[in-house]
SEBA-289737 format. One record per atom (N, C-alpha, C): residue in three letters; x, y negated, z; atom name. Coordinates in steps of 0.2 Angstrom, whole numbers. Example, Ala and Ser with C-alpha at 12.3 -4.5 7.8 and 13.67 -1.06 7.14 Angstrom:
<nodes>
  rolum      x      y      z  banu
    ALA     66     28     39     N
    ALA     62     22     39    CA
    ALA     66     16     39     C
    SER     64     11     35     N
    SER     68      5     36    CA
    SER     64      0     39     C
</nodes>
This chain:
<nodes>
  rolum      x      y      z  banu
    UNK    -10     35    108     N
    UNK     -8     40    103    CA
    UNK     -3     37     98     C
    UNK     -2     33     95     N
    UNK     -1     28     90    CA
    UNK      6     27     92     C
    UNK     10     28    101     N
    UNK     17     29    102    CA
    UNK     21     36    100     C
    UNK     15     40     99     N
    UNK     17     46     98    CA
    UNK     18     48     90     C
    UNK     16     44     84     N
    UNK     15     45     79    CA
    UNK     20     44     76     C
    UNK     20     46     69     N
    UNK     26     43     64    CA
    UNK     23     43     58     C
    UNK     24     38     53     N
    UNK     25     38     46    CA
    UNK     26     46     44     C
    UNK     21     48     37     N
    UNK     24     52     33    CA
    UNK     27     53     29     C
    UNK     32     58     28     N
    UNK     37     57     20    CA
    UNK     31     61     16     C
    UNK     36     61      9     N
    UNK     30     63      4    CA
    UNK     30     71      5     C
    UNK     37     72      6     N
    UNK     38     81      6    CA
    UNK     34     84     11     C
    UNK     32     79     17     N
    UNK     27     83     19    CA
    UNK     21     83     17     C
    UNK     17     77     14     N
    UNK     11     78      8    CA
    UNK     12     81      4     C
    UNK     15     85      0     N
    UNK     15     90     -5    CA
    UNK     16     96     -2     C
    UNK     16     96      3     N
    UNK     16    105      8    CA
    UNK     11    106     10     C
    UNK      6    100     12     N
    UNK     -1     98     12    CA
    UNK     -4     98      8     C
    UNK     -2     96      2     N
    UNK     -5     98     -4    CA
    UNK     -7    103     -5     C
    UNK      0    109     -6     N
    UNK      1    113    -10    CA
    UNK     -4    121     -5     C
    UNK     -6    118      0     N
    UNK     -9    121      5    CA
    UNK    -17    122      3     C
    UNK    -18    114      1     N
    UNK    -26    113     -2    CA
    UNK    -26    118     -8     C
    UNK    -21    115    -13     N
    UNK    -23    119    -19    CA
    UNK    -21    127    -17     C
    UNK    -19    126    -16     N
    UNK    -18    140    -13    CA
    UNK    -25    139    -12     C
    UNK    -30    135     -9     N
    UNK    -36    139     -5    CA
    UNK    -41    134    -11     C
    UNK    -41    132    -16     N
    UNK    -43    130    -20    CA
    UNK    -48    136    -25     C
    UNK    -54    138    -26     N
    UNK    -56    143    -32    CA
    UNK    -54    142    -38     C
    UNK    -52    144    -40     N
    UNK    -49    146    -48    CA
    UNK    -54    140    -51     C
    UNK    -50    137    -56     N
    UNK    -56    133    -61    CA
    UNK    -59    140    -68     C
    UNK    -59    143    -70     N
    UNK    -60    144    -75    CA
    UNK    -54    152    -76     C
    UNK    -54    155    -82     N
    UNK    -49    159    -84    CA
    UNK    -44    154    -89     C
    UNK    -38    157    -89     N
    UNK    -33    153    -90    CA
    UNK    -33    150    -98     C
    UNK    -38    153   -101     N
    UNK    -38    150   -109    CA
    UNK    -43    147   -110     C
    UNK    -50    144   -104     N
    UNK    -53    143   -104    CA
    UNK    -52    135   -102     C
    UNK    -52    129   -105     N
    UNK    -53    122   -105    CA
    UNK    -60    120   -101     C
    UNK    -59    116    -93     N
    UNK    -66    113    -89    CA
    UNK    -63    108    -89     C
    UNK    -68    102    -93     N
    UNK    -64     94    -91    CA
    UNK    -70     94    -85     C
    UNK    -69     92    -80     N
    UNK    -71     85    -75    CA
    UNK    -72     81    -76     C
    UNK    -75     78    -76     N
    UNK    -75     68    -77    CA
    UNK    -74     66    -69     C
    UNK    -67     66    -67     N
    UNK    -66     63    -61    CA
    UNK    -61     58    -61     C
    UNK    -62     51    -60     N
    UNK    -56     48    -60    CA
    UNK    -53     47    -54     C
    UNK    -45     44    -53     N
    UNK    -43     41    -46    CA
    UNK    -45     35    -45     C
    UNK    -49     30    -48     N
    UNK    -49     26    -46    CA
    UNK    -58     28    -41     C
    UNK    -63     33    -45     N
    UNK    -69     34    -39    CA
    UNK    -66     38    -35     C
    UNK    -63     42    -35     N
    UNK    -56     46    -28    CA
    UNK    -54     39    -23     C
    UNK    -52     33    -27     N
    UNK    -47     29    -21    CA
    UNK    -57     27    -17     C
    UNK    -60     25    -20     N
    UNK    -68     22    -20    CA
    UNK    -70     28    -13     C
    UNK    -71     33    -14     N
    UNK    -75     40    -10    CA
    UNK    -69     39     -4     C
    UNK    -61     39     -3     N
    UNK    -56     39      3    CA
    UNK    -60     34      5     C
    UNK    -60     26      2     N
    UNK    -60     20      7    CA
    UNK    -66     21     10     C
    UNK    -73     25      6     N
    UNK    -81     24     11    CA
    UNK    -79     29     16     C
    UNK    -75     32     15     N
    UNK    -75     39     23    CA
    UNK    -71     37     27     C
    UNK    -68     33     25     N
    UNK    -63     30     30    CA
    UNK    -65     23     34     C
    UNK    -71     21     31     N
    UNK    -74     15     33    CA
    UNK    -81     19     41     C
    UNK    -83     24     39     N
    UNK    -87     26     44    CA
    UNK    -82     30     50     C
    UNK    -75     32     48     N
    UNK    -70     34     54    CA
    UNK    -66     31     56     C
    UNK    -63     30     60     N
    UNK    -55     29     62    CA
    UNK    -49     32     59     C
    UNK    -49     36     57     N
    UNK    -44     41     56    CA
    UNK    -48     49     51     C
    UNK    -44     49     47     N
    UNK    -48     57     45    CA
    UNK    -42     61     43     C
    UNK    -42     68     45     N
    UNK    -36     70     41    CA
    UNK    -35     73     35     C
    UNK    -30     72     35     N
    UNK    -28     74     23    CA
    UNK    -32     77     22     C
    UNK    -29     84     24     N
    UNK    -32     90     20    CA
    UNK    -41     88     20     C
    UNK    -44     89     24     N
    UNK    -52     84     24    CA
    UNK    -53     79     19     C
    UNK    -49     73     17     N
    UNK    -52     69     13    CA
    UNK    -49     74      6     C
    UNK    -45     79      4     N
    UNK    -46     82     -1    CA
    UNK    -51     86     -1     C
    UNK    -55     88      2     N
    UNK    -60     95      3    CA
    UNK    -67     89      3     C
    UNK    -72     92     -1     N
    UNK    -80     91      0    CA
    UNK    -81     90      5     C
    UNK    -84     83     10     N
    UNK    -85     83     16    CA
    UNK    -93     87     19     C
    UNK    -96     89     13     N
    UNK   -103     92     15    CA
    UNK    -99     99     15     C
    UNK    -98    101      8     N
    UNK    -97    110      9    CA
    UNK    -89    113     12     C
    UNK    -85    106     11     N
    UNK    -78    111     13    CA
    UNK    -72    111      6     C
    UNK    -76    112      2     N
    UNK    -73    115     -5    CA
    UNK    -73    109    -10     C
    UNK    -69    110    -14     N
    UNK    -69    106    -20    CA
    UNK    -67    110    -27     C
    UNK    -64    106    -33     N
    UNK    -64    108    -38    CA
    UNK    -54    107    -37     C
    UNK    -50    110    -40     N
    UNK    -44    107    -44    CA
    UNK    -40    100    -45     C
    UNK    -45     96    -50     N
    UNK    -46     91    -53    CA
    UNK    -46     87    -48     C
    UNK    -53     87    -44     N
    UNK    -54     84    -37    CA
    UNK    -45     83    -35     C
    UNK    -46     89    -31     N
    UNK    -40     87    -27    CA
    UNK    -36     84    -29     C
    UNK    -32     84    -35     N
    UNK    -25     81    -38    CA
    UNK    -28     74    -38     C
    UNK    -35     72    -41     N
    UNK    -36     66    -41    CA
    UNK    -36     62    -34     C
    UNK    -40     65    -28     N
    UNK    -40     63    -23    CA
    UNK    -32     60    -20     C
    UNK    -28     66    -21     N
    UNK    -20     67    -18    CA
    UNK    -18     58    -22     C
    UNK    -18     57    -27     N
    UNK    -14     51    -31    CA
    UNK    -21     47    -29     C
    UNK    -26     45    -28     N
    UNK    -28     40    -24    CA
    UNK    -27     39    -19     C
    UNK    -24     45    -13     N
    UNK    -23     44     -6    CA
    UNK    -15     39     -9     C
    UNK    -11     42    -12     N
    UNK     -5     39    -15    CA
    UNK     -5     31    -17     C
    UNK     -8     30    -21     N
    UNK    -10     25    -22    CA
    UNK    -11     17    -17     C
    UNK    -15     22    -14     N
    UNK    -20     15     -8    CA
    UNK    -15     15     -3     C
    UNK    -10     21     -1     N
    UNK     -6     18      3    CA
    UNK      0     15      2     C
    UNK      0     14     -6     N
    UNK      6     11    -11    CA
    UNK      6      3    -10     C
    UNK     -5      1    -12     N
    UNK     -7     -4     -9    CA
    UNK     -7     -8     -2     C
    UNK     -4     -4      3     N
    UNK     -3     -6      8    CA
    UNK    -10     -3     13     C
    UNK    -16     -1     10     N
    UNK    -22      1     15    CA
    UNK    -22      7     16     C
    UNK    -20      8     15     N
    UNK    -18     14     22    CA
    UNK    -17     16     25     C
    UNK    -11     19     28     N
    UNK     -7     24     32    CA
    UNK     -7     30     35     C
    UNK     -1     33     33     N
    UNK     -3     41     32    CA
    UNK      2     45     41     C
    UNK     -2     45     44     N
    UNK      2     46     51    CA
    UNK      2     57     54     C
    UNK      7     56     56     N
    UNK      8     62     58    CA
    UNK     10     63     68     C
    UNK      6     67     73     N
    UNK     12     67     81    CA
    UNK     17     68     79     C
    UNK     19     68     86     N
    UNK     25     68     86    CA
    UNK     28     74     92     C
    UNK     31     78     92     N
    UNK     31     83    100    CA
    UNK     35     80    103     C
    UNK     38     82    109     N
    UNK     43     80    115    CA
    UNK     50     78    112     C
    UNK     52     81    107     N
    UNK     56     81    104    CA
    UNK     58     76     96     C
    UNK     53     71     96     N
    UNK     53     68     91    CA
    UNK     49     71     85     C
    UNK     50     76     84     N
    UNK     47     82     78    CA
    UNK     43     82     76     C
    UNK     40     80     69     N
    UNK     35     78     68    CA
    UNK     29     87     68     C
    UNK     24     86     72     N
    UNK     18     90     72    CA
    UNK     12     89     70     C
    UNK      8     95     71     N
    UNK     -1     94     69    CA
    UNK     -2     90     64     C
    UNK     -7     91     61     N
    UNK    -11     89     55    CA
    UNK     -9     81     53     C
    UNK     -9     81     47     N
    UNK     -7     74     45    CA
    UNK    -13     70     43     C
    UNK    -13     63     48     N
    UNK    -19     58     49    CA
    UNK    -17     53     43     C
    UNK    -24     50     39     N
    UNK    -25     43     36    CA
    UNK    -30     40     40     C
    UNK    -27     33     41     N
    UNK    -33     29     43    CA
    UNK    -31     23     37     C
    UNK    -33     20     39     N
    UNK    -35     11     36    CA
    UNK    -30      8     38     C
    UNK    -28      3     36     N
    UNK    -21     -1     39    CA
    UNK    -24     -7     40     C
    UNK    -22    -11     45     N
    UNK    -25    -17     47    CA
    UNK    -31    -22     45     C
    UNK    -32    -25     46     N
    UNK    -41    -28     45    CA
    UNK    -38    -32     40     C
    UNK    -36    -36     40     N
    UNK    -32    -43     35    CA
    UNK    -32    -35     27     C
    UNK    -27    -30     28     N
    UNK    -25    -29     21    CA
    UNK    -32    -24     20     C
    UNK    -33    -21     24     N
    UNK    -41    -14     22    CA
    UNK    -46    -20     20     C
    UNK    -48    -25     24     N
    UNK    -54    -28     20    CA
    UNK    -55    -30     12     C
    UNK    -47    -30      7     N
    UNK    -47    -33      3    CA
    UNK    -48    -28     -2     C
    UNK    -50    -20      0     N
    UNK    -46    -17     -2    CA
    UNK    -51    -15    -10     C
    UNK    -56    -16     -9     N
    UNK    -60    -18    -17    CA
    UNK    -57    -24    -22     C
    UNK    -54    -27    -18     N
    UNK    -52    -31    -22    CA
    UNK    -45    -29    -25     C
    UNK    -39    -24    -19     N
    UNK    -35    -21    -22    CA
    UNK    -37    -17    -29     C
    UNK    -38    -12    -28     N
    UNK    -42     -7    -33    CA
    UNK    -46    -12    -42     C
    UNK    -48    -16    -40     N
    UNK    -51    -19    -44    CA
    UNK    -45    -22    -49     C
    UNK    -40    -24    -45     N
    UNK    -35    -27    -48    CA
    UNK    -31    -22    -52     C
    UNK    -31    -15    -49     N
    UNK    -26     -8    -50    CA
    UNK    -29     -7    -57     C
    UNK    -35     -7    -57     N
    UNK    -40     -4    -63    CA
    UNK    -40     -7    -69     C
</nodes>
């Protein structure tokens, strides 16, 4: 599979994105203020443990609650700039098929990037923080 694959650009993570947030529930009414206490740095912490128990997961999934499906807002932006991040750090890469035609298709994959650079990857973060 891995012949059929390609790097993602970012334009196509914000189409992905902008897909999570439409099917996102409303946080509140527009004059009402809900802080979160969610940082990117427990968002990069939550990607690298689900990605430690799979091979591959796809986007839109590590934005969404892996029990309910749903999440908050907050979540997801914070998730989105943690996935940003860790693959800024080199752990992990964001993979898209490919069709007959080179064209990039179907659901856009993160896995882990190599053993050498994903095992350090606490120590990354650590440093980031």
């Amino acid at each position: 599979d891995a012949e059929r694959e390609i790097s993602v650009d970012l334009t196509a993570l914000l189409t992905a994105l902008r897909e999570v947030l439409r099917s996102a529930p409303p946080s509140g009414t527009a004059h009402e203020l809900f802080v979160e206490p969610v940082t990117v740095r427990e968002r990069m912490i939550a990607v690298m443990n689900r990605l430690s128990g799979e091979e591959n997961v796809e986007f839109v999934a590590l934005l969404r609650d892996p029990v309910t499906g749903e999440t908050t807002r907050a979540t997801i932006v914070a998730t989105f700039l943690a996935i940003l991040e860790l693959a800024r750090l080199g752990v992990l890469g964001l993979y898209q098929g490919r069709d007959e035609r080179d064209a990039p298709t179907g659901p856009i994959h993160v896995r882990r990037r190599g053993e050498g650079l994903a095992a350090d990857w606490t120590e990354r973060i650590s440093e980031y923080m």
